[in-house]
C-alpha positions in Angstrom: 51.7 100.4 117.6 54.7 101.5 115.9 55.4 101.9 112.1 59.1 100.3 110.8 60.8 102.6 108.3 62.7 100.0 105.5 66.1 100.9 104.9 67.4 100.0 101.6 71.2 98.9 102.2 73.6 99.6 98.8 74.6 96.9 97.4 78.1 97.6 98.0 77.5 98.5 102.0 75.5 95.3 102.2 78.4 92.8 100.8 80.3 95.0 103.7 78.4 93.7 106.3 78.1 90.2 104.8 81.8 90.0 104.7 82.1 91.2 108.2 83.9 94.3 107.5 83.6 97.5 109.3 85.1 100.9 107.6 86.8 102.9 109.9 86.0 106.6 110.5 87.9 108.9 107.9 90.8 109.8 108.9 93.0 113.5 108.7 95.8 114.4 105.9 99.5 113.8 107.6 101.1 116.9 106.4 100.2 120.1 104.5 97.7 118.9 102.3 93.6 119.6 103.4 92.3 116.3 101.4 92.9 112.9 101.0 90.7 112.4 98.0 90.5 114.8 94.8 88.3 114.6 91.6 89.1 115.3 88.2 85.9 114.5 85.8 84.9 111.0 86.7 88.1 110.4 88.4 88.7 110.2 92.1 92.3 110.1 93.3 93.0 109.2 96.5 96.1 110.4 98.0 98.7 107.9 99.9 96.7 106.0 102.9 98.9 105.1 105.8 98.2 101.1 108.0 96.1 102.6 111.3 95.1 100.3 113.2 91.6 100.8 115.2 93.2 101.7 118.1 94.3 104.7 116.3 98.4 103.4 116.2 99.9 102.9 113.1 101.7 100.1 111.7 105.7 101.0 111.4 108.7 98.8 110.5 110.2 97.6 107.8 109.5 94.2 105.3 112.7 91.8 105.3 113.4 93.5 109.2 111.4 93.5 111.9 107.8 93.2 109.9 106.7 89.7 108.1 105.2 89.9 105.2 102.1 88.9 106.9 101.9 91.6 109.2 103.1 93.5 105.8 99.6 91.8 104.2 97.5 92.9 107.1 99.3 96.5 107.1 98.1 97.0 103.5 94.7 95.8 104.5 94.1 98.9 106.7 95.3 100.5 104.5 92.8 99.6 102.0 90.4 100.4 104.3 91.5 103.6 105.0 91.0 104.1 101.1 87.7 102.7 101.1 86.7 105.2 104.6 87.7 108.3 102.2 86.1 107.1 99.2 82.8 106.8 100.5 83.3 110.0 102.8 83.8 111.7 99.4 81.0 110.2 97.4 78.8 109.0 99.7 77.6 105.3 98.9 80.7 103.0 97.4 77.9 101.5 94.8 79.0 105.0 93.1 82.1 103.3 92.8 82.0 102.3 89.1 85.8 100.9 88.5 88.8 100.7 90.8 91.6 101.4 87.9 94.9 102.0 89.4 96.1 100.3 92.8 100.0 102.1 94.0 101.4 101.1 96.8 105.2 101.6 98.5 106.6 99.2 101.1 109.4 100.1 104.2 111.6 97.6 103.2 115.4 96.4 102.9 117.3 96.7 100.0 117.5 92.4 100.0 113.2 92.4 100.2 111.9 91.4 97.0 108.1 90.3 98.2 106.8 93.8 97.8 104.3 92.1 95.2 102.9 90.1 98.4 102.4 92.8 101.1 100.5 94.9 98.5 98.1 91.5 98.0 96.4 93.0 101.0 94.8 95.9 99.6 94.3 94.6 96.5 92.6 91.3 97.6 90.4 93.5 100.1 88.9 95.6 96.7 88.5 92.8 95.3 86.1 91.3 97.9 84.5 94.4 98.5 84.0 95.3 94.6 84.4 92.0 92.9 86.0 91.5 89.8 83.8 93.7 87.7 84.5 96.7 89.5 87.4 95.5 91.8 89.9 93.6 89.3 92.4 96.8 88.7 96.1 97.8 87.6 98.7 97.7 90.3 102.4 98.6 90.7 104.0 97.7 94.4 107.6 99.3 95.1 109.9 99.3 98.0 111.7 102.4 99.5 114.1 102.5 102.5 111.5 104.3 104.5 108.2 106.1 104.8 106.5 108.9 106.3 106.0 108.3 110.6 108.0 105.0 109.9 105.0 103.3 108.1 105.9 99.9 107.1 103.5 100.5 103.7 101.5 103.4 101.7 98.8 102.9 99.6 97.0 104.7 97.3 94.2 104.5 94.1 92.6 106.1 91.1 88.8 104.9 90.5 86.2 105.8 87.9 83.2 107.2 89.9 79.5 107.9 88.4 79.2 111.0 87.4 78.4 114.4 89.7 78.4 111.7 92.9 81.6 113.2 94.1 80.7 115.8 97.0 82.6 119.3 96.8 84.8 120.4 99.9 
């Protein structure tokens, strides 16, 4: 006979799963810069996340060129999940999450693109399955440059509100 241990799944981790989503591992600042998420109080800022694919590639190109802007979508998508991978490295459980605030994001684009708005739709409509519109429904500015760091075809980054002393020190 063997005794089962229950494991109590967050509530945030468990709409995860239901939704079929896997975060990837956390992944490693891009230039000289040791974190990717700092704390200032309650708030958590999380520095520019870059579209990696789970092969470890990245996304590159540029909107209005060679990338659609549904490849764009998906592009923001990782990188949304990126965000989410380093929140939760940083506090642990994403039920600590208590508001998403502040979405940013920059697209690789052409001077003629104007969908910017519609490639950043990726990482804002993946927080707001994840976090749902109490804590997921946020503020969001989408720009376009002529390029990005490695050739990315789009940046993202956020500020969130977390619960108080969740944040782990580095």
């Amino acid at each position: 006979m063997f005794s089962r241990s229950l494991i109590r799944l967050s509530a945030t981790t468990a709409r995860l799963n239901k939704l079929g989503i896997t975060l990837p591992p956390p992944g490693a600042p891009k230039a000289n810069y040791n974190m990717s998420c700092v704390t200032q109080g309650n708030q958590l800022f999380i520095s520019g996340h870059l579209p990696v694919r789970s092969d470890g590639s990245m996304v590159t190109g540029k909107l209005g060129d060679t990338v659609s802007v549904d490849e764009g979508y998906a592009a923001a998508r990782l990188c949304g999940l990126g965000m989410l991978s380093s929140i939760q490295n940083r506090i642990g459980d994403l039920d600590n999450v208590i508001k998403i605030n502040k979405v940013f994001g920059i697209v690789n684009s052409t001077p003629d693109f104007e969908e910017q708005h519609l490639v950043l739709n990726g990482a804002s409509d993946l927080i707001m399955e994840v976090f749902e519109k109490k804590r997921g429904y946020h503020a969001r500015s989408a720009i376009g440059t002529n390029t990005l760091p490695l050739g990315v075809s789009v940046e993202v980054e956020c500020i969130l509100e977390i619960k108080q002393g969740s944040a782990r020190e580095v």
